[in-house]
Every structure is written in C-alpha cells, then in structure tokens.
C-alpha positions in Angstrom: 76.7 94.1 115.8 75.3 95.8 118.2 76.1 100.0 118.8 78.4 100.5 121.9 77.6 102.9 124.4 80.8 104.9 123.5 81.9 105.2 120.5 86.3 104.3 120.1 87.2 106.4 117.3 90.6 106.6 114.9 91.1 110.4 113.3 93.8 109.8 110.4 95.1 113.3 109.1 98.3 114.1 107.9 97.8 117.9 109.8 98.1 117.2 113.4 96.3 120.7 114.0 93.1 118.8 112.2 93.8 116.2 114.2 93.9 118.0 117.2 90.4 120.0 116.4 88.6 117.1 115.5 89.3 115.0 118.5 88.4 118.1 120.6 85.0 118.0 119.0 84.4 114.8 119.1 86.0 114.3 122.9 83.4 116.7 124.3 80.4 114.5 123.4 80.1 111.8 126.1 79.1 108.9 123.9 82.4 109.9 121.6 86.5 108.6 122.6 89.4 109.3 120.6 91.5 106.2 121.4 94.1 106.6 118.4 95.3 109.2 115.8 97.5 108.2 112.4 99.1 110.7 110.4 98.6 108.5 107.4 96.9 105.5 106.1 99.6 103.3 106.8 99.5 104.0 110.5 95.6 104.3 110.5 95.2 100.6 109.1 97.9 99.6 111.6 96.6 101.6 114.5 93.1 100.1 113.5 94.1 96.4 113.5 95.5 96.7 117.0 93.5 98.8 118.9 89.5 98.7 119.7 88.4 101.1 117.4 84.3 101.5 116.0 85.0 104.3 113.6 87.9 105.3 111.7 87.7 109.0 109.9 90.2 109.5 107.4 91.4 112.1 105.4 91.1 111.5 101.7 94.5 112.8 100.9 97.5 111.4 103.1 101.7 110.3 102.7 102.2 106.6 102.0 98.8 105.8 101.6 95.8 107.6 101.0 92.3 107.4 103.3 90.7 105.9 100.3 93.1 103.3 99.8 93.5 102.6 104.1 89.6 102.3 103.9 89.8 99.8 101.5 92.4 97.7 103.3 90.5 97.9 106.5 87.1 96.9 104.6 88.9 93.5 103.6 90.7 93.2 107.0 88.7 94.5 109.6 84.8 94.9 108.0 83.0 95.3 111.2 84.7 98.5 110.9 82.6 101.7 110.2 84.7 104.2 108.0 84.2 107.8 107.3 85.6 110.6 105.0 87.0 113.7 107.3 87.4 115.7 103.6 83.1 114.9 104.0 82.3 115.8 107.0 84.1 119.0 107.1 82.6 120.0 103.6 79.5 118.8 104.4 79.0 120.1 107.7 79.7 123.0 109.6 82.1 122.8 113.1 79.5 121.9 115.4 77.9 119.2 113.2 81.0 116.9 112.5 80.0 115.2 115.7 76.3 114.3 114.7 77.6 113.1 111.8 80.1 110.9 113.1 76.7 109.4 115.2 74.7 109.4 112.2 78.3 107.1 110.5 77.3 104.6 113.4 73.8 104.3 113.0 
C-alpha cells in the first residue's frame, strides 16, 4: 500500500481535552489530518470502518471497550489499517515528538 501524501488520522480518548491537544499537534503538520475523534473503542472501530482513515491512535484505557481490544477488532476488519498506542507516544515522547512519531507509525 502505498504512503499517502496526508496522513487521515482517528485520535480515540475518552478525555476530550487529550483529544483536543493531540489533534492540535498533529493538525499543525501539513502531511497530518484529524478526520475523526471517538471517545471510546466502540466508536473508534465504528468511526474507522466508515470513514478514510490511515492511522488510528488509541488510548489504552477507554468505556465500553478498551484501545487494546478496538485495535484488535480493527486488525481483523480493517488490516490495512496502521494502529498506535496514545498511552505510548505520550510516555515515550515528549509534546513536540508525538507527531514524528505518528510518521515514524506510517513508515
């Protein structure tokens, strides 16, 4: 599958003021769109089935269904689909890397 010139990404948090900062990270790179937001795995797997999405961040920890368990519904339904932890980049990275990481995700 070849890499799109900008990258459609889902942000699935249950805290829509984590939401809100990550999408304004990743919104300021040019090669980065926020096309849909979930507050919880339920809503992430639905909003990722119907929309064009690349990358789906989740957050580990969610209502109705957890990140880890939307990731693994969206592996069997949708597997073109790259998926990343929001608990790891935040932990892993400071503020102003969470968007190279999100580009490293796609590579």
């Amino acid at each position: 599958m070849p890499i799109p010139l900008v990258t459609r990404i889902l942000i699935a948090d249950d805290h829509a003021i984590v939401r809100s900062g990550l999408k304004g990270v990743l919104d300021a790179k040019p090669d980065m769109e926020v096309v849909a937001e979930a507050e919880d795995g339920a809503e992430a797997v639905e909003k990722a089935l119907k929309e064009d999405v690349h990358l789906a961040i989740l957050d580990v920890s969610m209502p109705r269904m957890t990140g880890i368990q939307a990731a693994a519904e969206l592996q069997k339904r949708k597997p073109e689909l790259k998926i990343g932890s929001k608990a790891y980049a935040v932990v892993r990275y400071a503020h102003h890397r969470i968007a190279y990481t999100v580009h490293d995700l796609m590579s």
